[in-house]
C-alpha positions in Angstrom: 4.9 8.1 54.2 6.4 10.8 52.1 9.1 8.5 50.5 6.0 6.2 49.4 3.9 8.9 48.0 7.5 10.1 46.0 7.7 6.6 44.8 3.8 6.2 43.7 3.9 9.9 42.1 7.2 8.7 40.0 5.2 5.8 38.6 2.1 7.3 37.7 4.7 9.8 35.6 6.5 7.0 33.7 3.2 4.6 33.2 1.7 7.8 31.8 4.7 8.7 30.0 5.2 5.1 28.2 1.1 5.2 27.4 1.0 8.2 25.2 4.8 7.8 23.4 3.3 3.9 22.7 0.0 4.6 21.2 1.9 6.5 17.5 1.3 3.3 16.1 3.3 4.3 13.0 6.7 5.3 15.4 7.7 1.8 15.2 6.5 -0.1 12.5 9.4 -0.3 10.6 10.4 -2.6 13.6 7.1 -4.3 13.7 7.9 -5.3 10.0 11.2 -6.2 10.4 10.3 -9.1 12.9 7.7 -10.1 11.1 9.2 -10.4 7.6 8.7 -13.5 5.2 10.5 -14.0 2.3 8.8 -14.8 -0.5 6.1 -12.9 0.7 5.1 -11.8 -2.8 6.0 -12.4 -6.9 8.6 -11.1 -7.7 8.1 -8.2 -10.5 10.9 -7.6 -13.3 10.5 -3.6 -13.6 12.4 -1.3 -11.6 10.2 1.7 -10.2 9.6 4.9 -9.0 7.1 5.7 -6.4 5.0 9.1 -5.3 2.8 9.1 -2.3 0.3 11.9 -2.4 0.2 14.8 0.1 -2.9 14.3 1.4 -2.1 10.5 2.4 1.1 11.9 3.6 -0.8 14.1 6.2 -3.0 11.3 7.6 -4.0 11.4 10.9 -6.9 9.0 12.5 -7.3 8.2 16.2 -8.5 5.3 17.6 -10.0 4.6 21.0 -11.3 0.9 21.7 -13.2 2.2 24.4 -11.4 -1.4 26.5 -9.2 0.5 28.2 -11.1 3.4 28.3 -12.4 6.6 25.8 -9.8 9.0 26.6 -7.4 6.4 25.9 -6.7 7.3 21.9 -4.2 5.5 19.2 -2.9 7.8 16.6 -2.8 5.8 12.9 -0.9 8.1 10.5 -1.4 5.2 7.3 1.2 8.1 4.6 4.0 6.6 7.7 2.9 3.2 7.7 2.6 3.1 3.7 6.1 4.4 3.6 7.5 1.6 6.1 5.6 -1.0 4.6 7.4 -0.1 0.6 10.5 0.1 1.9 10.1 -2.8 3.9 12.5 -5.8 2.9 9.3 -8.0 2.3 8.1 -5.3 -0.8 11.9 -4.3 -2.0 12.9 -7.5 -2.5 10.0 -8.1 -5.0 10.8 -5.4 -7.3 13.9 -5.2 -9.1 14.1 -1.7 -7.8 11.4 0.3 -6.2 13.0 3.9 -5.0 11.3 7.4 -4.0 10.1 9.0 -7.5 11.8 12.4 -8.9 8.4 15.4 -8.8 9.6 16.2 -12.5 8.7 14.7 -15.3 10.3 11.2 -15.9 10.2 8.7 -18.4 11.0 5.9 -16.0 7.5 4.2 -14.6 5.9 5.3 -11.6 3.4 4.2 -8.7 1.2 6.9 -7.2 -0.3 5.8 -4.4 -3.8 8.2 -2.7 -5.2 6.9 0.3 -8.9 6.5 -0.4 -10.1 5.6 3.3 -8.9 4.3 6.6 -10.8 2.5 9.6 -10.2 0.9 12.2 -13.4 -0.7 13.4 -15.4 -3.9 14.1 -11.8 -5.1 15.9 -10.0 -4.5 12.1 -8.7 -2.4 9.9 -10.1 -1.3 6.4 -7.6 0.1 4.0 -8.7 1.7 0.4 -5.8 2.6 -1.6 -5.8 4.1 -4.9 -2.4 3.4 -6.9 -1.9 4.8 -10.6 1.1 2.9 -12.6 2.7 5.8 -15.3 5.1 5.0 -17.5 6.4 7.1 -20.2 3.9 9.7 -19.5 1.3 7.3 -20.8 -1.1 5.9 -17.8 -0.9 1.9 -17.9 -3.8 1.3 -15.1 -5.8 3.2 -12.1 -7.1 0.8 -9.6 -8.4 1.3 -6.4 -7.7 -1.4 -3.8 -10.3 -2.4 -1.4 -9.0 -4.6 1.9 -10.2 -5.6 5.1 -7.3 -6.9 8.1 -7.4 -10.1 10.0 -9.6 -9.5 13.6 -7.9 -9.0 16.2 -10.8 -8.9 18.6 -9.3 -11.0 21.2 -6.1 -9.0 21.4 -8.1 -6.0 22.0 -10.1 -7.3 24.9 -7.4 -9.6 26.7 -4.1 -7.9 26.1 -4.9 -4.5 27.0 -2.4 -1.2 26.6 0.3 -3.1 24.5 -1.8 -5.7 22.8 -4.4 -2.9 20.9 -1.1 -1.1 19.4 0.2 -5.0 18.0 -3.3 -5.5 16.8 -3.6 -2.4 14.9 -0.6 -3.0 13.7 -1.2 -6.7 12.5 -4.9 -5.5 11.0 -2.9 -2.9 9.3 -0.1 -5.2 8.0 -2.6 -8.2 6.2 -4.8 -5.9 4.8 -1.8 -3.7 2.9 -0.2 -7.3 2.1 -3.6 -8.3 0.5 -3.0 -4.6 -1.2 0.4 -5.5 -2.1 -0.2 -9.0 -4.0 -3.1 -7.8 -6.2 -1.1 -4.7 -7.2 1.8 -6.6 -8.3 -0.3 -9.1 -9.2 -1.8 -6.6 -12.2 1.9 -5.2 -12.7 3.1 -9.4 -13.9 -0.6 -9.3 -15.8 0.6 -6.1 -18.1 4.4 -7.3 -17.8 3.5 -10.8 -19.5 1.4 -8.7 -22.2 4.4 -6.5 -23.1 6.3 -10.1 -23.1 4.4 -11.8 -25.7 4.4 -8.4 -28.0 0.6 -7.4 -27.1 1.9 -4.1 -26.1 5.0 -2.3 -25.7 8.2 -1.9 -26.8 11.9 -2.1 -25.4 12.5 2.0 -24.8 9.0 1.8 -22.7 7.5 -1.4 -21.8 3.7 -0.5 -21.2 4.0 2.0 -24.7 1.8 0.8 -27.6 4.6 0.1 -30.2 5.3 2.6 -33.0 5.3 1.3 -36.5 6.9 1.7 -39.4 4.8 4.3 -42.1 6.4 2.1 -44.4 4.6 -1.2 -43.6 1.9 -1.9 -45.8 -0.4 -3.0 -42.8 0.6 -0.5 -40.1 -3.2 0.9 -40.7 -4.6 -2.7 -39.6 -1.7 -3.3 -37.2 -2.7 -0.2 -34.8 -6.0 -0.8 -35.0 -5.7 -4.1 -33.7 -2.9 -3.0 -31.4 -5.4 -0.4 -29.5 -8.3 -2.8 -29.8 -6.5 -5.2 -27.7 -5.1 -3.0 -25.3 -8.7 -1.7 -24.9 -9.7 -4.9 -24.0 -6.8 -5.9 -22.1 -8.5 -2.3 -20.1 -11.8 -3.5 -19.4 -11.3 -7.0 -18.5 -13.9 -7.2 -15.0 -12.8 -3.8 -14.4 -9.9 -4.8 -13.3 -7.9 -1.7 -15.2 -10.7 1.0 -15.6 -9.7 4.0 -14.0 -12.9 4.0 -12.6 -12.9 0.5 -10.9 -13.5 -0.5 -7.5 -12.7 -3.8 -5.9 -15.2 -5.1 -2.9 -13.6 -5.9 0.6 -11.5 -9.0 0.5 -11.8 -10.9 3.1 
């Protein structure tokens, strides 16, 4: 009887031992992205890059309890972790031409700031708002913030119990930062394609209004009409106001 209780005692220790080590959903989702890569997962983007992720994002701590498996049952979502595993993930690298960690002094080389705005995990999904600033040169080429909602994973959350909650946070997380992912370089191609055709920028920095000669007779005009379009190219739906918001996509 007292073997049996040993046994049942030595159970309850490693269930409640594997519980609380599995539910730091970021402790293995450099793993969870690695089996689920997919190449050609997003454009590619001809610009190597540095990145910044800001402290406070860095520091993010959220807890989660489905109340499924009961209230006192809590998964911790720290999205500065996941953020870092999902740029370095193979799916992101490969789309840049380089995309390392950024240098804190002043660079000339571009950079991507990225400030979590807000994260949830509610309604069976997750619901990511990311702010990301692209610098280059000192000069600030857009400020967008980045509204996204993850697939539903109600059914996971019900049915699969323990394990199944941590793989749907996870996957919730995952398509709503890939949503994130494709608009952002989707408005990095948009600038790159203006610098291309010579609306802006020139070879020693790519997003940099060009610098023209004092000597040519219509440099006055040529400015003008430089920062004009650049303006414009600025406040086209919002899209590169610093002050723009995008709605949930679904």
């Amino acid at each position: 009887m007292k073997f049996a209780c040993l046994i049942m005692m030595t159970l309850a220790v490693i269930v409640t031992s594997s519980c609380s080590t599995g539910n730091i959903i970021a402790r293995d989702y450099d793993r969870y992205l690695k089996n689920n890569e997919r190449s050609g997962l997003f454009q590619k983007v001809n610009l190597a890059v540095e990145y910044e992720i800001d402290n406070s994002t860095v520091k993010h701590n959220y807890s989660y309890s489905p109340g499924t498996v009961g209230y006192d049952s809590a998964w911790v979502i720290e999205f500065g972790k996941i953020l870092q595993h999902t740029i370095n993930s193979q799916d992101v690298q490969e789309a840049f031409l380089k995309l390392t960690t950024g240098n804190k002094e002043k660079s000339k080389n571009s950079i991507l700031r990225f400030k979590m705005i807000g994260y949830e995990f509610r309604d069976h999904r997750a619901f990511v708002s990311l702010n990301v600033s692209l610098m280059s040169c000192e000069n600030l080429v857009f400020d967008n913030t980045y509204n996204a909602k993850g697939r539903g994973q109600g059914g996971k959350i019900f049915l699969a119990g323990t394990f199944g909650i941590k793989n749907a946070v996870q996957q919730s997380t995952k398509s709503a930062l890939d949503k994130i992912f494709h608009n952002l370089i989707s408005d990095i191609n948009t600038k790159l394609a203006d610098v291309k055709s010579g609306q802006i920028g020139n070879n020693n920095c790519p997003f940099e209004l060009p610098k023209l000669s004092e000597t040519t007779a219509a440099a006055g005009i040529q400015v003008a009409a430089w920062s004009t379009q650049f303006q414009h190219l600025s406040n086209v739906q919002g899209r590169y106001s610093p002050d723009s918001r995008r709605s949930w996509r679904g």
